[in-house]
C-alpha positions in Angstrom: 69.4 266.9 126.1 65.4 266.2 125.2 64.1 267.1 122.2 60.1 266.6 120.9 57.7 267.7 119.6 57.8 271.0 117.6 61.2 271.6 116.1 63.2 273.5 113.3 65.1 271.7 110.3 68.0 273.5 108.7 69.4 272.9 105.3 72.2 274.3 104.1 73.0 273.9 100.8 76.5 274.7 99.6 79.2 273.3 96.8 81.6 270.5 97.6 84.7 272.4 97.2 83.3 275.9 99.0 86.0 276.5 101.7 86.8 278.9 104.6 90.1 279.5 104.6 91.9 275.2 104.3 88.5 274.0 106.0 85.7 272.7 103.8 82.6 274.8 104.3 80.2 272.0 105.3 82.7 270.9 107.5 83.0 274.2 109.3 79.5 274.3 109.7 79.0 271.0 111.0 81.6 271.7 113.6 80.2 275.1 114.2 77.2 273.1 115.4 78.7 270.9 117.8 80.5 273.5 119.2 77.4 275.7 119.5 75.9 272.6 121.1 73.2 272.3 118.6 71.4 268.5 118.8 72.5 267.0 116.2 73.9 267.6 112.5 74.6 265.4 109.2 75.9 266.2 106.0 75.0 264.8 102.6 76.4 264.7 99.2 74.2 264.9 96.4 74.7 263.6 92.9 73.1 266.1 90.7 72.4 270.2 91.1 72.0 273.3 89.6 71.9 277.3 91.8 70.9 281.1 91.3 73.8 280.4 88.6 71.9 277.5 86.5 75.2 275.8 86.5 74.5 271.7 86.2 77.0 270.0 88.4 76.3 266.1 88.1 78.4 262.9 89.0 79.2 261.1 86.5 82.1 258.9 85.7 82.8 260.7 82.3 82.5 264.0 84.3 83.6 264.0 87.6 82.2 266.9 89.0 84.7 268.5 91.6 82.0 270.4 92.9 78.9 268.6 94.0 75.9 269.7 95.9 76.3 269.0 99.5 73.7 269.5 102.3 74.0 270.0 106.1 71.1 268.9 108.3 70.5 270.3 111.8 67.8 269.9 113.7 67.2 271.5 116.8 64.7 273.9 118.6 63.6 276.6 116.9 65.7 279.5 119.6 68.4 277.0 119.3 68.2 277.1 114.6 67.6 281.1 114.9 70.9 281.5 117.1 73.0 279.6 114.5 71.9 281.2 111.8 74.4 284.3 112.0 77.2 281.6 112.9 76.3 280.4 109.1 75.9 283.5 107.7 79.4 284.6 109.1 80.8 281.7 107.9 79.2 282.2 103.9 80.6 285.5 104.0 84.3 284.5 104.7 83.9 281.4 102.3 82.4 284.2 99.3 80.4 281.5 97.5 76.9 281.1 97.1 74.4 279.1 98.7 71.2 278.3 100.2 70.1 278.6 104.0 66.3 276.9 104.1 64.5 276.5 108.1 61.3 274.5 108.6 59.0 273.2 111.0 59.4 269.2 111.9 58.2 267.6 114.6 60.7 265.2 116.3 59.3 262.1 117.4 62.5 260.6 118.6 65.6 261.3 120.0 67.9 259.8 122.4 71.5 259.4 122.8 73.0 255.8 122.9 73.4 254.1 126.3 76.8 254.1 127.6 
């Protein structure tokens, strides 16, 4: 798969504990992508957050936060990011939380697989 040039980023911003059914949500999503055969997807915990719900969630070691914000990446073409985005919209819905779904331009300047 080639990718260059003009792309599309998506971010996907959910809670830590948000789950579809037993699965984690970000890890449904990230596995959505694979299987959808998007280019390439990472997910990232952040330490400190706050939603439509101005709820602080932080990490602390006083307060562990069970809920942390957590990102997934993908990056792809931009047919490619428009056809996932009712795989993650179907996926919010069965989860019932909130959450963020942000797409913008990037331009890829590099991307290969490893040599086998």
């Amino acid at each position: 798969m080639e990718l260059q040039g003009q792309s599309k980023l998506q971010r996907i911003f959910v809670g830590e504990s948000d789950k579809v059914g037993h699965q984690l949500l970000y890890e449904a999503i990230l596995l959505a992508a694979r299987e959808n055969g998007l280019a390439g997807a990472m997910v990232l915990k952040g330490i400190m957050s706050f939603g439509a719900s101005s709820h602080i969630h932080v990490a602390r070691l006083i307060e562990l936060s069970e809920d942390l914000p957590i990102v997934v990446e993908i990056a792809d073409s931009d047919q490619k990011i428009e056809s996932f985005l009712p795989v993650v919209n179907e996926l919010f819905e069965k989860c019932g939380r909130g959450g963020l779904i942000t797409v913008e331009k990037v331009d890829v300047l590099y991307y290969k697989p490893k040599n086998k």
